[in-house]
N, C-alpha and C positions, 0 to 999 in steps of 0.2 A: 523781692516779691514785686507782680506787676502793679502798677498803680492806674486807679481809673482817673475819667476824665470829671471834670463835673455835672455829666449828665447820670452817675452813679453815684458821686460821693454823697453821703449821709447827711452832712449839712447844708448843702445844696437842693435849690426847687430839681425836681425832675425837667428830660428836656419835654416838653408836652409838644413843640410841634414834631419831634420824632415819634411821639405816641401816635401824633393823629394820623402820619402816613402809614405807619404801620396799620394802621383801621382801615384807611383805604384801600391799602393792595388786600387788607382780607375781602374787603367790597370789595374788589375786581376776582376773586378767586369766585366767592359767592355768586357771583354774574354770569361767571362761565355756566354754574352747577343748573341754573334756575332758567337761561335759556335753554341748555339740554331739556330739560324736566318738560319745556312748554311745549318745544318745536319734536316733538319724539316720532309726535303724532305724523307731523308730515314729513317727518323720514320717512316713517314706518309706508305711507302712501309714493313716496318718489321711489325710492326702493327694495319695498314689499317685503318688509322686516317681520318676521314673527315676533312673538311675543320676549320668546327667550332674546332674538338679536337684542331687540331693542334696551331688556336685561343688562345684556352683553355690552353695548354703549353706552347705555349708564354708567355700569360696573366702572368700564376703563376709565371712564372719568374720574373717579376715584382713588382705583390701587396702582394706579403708577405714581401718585402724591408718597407712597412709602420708600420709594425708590431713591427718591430725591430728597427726601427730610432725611431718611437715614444716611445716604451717603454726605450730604452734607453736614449733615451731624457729625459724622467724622474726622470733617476737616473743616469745617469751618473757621475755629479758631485760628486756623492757619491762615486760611484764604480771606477772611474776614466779612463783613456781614454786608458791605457795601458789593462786592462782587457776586455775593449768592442773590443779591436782590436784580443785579442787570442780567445776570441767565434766568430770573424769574420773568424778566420782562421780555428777553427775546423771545420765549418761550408763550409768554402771553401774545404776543404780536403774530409769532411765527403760523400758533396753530388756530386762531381767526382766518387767517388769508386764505390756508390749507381746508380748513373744514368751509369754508363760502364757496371757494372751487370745485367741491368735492365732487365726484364722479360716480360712487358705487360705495356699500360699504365699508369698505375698509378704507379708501381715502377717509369716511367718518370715522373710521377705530382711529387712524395715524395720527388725524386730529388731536382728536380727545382725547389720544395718548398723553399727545405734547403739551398738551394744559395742563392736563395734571400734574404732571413735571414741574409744570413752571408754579402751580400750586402749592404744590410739595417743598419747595424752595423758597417759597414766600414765609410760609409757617415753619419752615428751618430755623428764620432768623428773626422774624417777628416774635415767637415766643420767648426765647433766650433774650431778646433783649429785653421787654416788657419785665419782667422776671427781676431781671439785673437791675433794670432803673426803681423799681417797685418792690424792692426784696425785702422788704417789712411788713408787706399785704398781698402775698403775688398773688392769691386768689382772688379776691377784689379784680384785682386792675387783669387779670386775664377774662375774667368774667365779661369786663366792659370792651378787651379789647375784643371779646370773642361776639361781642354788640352786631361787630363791624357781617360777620358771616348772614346772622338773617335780618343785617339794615339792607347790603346790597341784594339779597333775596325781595324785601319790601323793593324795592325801589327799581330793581331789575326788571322783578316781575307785573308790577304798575306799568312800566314803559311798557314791556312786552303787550298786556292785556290791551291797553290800551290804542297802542298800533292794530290788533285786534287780527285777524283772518287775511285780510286784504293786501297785506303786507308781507311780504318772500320773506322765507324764513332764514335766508344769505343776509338781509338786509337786517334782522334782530340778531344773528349770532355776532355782526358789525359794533353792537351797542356794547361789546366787550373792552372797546377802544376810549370808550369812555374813562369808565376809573383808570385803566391801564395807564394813559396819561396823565391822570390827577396825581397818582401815586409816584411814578418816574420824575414828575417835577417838585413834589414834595419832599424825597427820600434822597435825590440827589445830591446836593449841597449837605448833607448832614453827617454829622459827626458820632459814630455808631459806636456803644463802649466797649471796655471789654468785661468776658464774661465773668460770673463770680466764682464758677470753679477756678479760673485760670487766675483770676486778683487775689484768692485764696490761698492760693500756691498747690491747690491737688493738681497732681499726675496724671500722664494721660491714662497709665496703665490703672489707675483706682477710680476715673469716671468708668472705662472698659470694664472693670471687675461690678459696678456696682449692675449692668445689664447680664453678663456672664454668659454658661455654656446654655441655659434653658434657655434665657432670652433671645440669645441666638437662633436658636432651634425653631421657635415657634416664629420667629421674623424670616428665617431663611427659608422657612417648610411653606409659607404663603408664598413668599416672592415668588421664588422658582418655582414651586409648582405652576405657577400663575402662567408663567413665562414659559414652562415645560410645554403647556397647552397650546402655548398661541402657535409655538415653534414644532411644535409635534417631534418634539423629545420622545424617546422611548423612555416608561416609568422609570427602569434603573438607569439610564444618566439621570435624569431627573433627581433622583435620591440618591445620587452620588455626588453631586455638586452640594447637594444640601446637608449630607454627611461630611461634604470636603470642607465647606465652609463652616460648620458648626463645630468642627474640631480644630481647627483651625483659632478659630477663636476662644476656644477653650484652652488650647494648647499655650498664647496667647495670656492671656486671662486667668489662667490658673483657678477660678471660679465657678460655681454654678449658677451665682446670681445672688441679688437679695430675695431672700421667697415672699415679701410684701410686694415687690415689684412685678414679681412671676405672676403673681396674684391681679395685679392691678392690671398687665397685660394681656391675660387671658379674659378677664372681665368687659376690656376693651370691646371686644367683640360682637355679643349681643348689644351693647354699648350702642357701636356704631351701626346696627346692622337695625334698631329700632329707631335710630336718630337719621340718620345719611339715607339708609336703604330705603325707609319708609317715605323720606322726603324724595328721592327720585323716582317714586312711582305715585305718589300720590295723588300728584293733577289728574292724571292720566285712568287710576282705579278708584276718582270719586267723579268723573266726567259725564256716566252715565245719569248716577243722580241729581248732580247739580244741575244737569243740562235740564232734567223735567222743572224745576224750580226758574228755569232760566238765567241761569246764574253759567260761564266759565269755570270747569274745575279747578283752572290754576288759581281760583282765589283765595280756594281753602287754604294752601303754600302760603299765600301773599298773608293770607289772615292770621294763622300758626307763626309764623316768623314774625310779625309786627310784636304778637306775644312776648316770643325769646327776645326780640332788641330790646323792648322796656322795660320787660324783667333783669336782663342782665345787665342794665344801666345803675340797678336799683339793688344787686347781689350783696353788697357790703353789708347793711345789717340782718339779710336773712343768712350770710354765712355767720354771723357773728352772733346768733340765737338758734342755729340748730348744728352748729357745725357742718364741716364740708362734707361730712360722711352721713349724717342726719340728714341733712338737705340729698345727698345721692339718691337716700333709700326712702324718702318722700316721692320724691321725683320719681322713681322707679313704679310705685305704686299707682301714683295717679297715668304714667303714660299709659300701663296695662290696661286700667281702667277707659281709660280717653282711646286707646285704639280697638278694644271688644265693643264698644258701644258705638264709634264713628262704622266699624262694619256694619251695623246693623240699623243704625240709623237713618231718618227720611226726613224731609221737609226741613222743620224752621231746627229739628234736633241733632239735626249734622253741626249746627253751631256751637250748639251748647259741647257736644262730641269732642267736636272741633278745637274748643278752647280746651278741654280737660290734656289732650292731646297734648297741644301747645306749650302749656303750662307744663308737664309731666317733661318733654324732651330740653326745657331750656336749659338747665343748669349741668346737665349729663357733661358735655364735652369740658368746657372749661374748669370746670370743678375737678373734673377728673385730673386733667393737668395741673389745678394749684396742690392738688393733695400730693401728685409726684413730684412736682418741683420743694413741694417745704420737705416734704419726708427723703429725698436725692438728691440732694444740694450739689454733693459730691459728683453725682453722674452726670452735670451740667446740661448744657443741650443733646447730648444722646439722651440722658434717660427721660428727660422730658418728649422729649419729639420722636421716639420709639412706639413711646406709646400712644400717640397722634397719627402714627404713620401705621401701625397694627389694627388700629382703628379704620384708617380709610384702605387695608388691604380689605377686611373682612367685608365693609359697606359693598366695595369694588366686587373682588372676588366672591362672595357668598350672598350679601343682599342682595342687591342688584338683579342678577340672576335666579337668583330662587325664589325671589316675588314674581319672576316670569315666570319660571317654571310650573309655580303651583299654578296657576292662569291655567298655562298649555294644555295640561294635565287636566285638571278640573274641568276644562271645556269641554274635552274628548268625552269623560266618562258622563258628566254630564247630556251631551246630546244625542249619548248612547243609548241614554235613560229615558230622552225624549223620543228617540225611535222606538224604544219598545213600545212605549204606551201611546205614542200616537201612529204607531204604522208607516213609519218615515224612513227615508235612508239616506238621512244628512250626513250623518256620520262618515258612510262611502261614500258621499259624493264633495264633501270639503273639508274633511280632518285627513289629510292627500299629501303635508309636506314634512320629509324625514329630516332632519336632525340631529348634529349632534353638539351638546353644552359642554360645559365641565359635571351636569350630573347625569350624562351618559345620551344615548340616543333614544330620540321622544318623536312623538308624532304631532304636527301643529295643524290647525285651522290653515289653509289657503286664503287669504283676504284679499289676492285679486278675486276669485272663486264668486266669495260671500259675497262680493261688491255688483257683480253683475248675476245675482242670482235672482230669482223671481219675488215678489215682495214676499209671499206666504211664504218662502223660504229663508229669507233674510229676515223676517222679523223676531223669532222664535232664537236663533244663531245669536243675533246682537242682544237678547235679552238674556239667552244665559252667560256671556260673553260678559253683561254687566253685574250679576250676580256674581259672577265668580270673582272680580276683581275685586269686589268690597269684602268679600268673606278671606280672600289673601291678607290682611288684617289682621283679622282674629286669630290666624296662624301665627302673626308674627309677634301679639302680647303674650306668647309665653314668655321672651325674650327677657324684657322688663322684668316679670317674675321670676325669673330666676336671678335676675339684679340684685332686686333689693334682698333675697336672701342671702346673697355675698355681702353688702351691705350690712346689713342687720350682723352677721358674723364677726367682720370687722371692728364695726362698733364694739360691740361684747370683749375683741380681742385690744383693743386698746383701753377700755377701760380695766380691764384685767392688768394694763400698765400703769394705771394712774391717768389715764386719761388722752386724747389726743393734743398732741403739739406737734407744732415746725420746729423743724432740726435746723442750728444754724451752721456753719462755718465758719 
């Protein structure tokens, strides 16, 4: 059997400055996420992005992180953990220089493609090892490492705000260089262990069985689809690669999965699509209100993520008085709550909004991860980081986008609504640009159009323009609800076993 090093053994301190690079590179992942979120806006003006593009840029920021966490999940143990962290770093470096230069859209997609990548690679190896050196409390110490996502949010988006308007938004996507470097000379020199499946002595073929044929199914059925679209696949290659590769690993595998995990991965979803999704439009669909207060929308972000860093500094004894399933299905409750009431909210009660918000999304991610890593020991970093990577398909692919979508949509019918009753014909004269998303062909507002339209015509456009963005919100806390009813299920299902525990090896 493998033997670990002493940054794993049991009666050894943990190595803690490999904990803290590990915090950083998640601070430089978080930096990439939160200048997209700031600077969307003067994409969307340099290159005349609808709603859905900018969606669509988001998203990619996202679901190519599933690409990279899964396949390196695969082999990582082989390649080992110091190699998947310098492809994370070219990767960081490569799509800064790429996205500064950009030229037109899709130099931005190719960008943000490639960070995510290098994202996705970051949290490949960060989690598994965190896990490994901490595998008495991994929920704890994932909660703090997962601190690091909205410290570099705070602290990203502080700089950002504070460079302010005046400053090319070439010159803030640069600020990525920052931790990228703090993390490269932190992680270098360090001695990375190995993992606990693999000190255990399981097989590769029994982490492989504990993901199975389901797991596959629902990881393979995002990717490629994702990838069917950008490529313009026809649907049956599309669902024959995903047929190919889900049998395949079945075949493989001999397994359908654990159905707790099946469980856990599907849940993912609304998961990440209330946490990630919401956080990449959010500056952007509270901008209108904050703007009458005076206040930059991106502070809400800044103000929401200060929340999750201090709370999740602080996870150990609220995991250890409600459980990680208890504390999910709290959490789930109050985000619904914190996002029906941030739609609808004005003035000083955006904050209050704001904070229920905050509070509600901080423990979602990392929690989620301690509960797979104790209950999948066996599935080592795949089944951990499957389900981190299904997460940012769905933020990617389906949040991202569908928080534009409903925009697009809402605005059309809406100023359809303001022609009738006011005798207008806004609607023919700037809902003019056709489309097509992943949820089919839409009709968008024109915003060069709006921009040089007559005031009495632009006023009325931007105002329903801002209405519809905050009511996208309230759409998206069903999400949460249906959360914590998974939750609350779960619960019930493991007390029906005597209770929840970690599984060891």
């Amino acid at each position: 059997m493998a033997t670990t090093n002493t940054t794993t053994s049991q009666g050894d301190s943990p190595d803690m400055k490999l904990f803290w690079g590990c915090f950083i590179a998640l601070i430089a992942t978080s930096f990439g996420f939160i200048i997209r979120a700031l600077i969307i806006g003067d994409w969307a003006n340099d290159f005349n992005l609808t709603e859905t593009q900018k969606g669509e840029l988001l998203g990619v920021g996202l679901w190519p992180f599933a690409i990279s966490i899964v396949l390196f999940s695969l082999v990582i143990d082989k390649i080992g953990y110091k190699n998947a962290m310098i492809f994370g770093l070219i990767c960081h470096v490569s799509s800064a220089i790429i996205t500064i230069f950009a030229k037109d859209y899709w130099w931005l997609y190719i960008g943000t493609f490639i960070v995510a990548l290098g994202n996705g690679t970051v949290e490949a190896y960060i989690n598994p090892v965190v896990t490994t050196i901490f595998r008495k409390d991994k929920t704890k110490w994932l909660n703090m490492l997962h601190a690091g996502w909205p410290g570099g949010m705070v602290l990203g988006g502080i700089l950002l705000l504070l460079l302010g308007g005046s400053v090319s938004w070439q010159v803030k996507v640069g600020l990525i260089f920052i931790p990228t470097i703090a993390y490269a000379i932190m992680l270098w020199g360090r001695t990375f262990p190995i993992n606990e499946r693999v000190a255990a002595g399981v097989s590769y073929q029994d982490m492989l069985k504990e993901v199975g044929t389901l797991g596959a199914l629902i990881i393979s059925a995002m990717v490629f689809q994702e990838i069917g679209r950008i490529f313009m696949f026809p649907s049956g290659v599309t669902w024959g690669i995903i047929i190919l590769a889900t049998v395949a690993f079945g075949y493989i595998t001999k397994s359908l999965g654990r159905p707790l995990f099946i469980i856990m991965l599907l849940i993912m979803i609304p998961l990440a699509i209330t946490e990630l999704g919401v956080d990449s439009w959010i500056s952007d669909l509270m901008a209108n209100s904050m703007q009458k207060m005076g206040i930059a929308g991106g502070w809400v972000l800044v103000y929401t993520s200060l929340i999750m860093m201090v709370l999740r500094f602080s996870a150990g004894p609220i995991i250890h008085r409600l459980s990680p399933l208890g504390l999910l299905a709290v959490c789930a409750g109050i985000a619904a709550v914190g996002l029906f009431f941030l739609s609808k909210a004005t003035g000083a009660a955006i904050l209050l909004a704001a904070t229920m918000y905050g509070v509600g999304k901080t423990f979602f991610w990392p929690t989620t991860l301690g509960v797979v890593a104790e209950q999948f020991p066996r599935g080592g970093a795949l089944t951990l980081n499957a389900v981190a990577g299904v997460g940012m398909l769905a933020a990617g692919i389906v949040g991202g986008p569908f928080l534009g979508y409903i925009q697009d949509t809402q605005v059309g019918k809406e100023i359809a609504v303001y022609d009738q009753s006011h005798g207008t014909q806004l609607h023919t004269a700037y809902v003019t640009q056709t489309k097509v998303g992943i949820f089919g062909e839409y009709v968008s507002l024109d915003h060069n159009k709006v921009e040089t339209a007559p005031e009495p015509e632009k006023t009325p456009i931007h105002e329903i323009q801002g209405g519809a963005k905050k009511n996208a919100l309230a759409t998206v806390a069903m999400f949460p609800i249906f959360m914590m009813l998974c939750y609350i299920g779960l619960i019930l299902y493991f007390r029906s076993k005597g209770g929840y525990k970690a599984v060891e090896i």
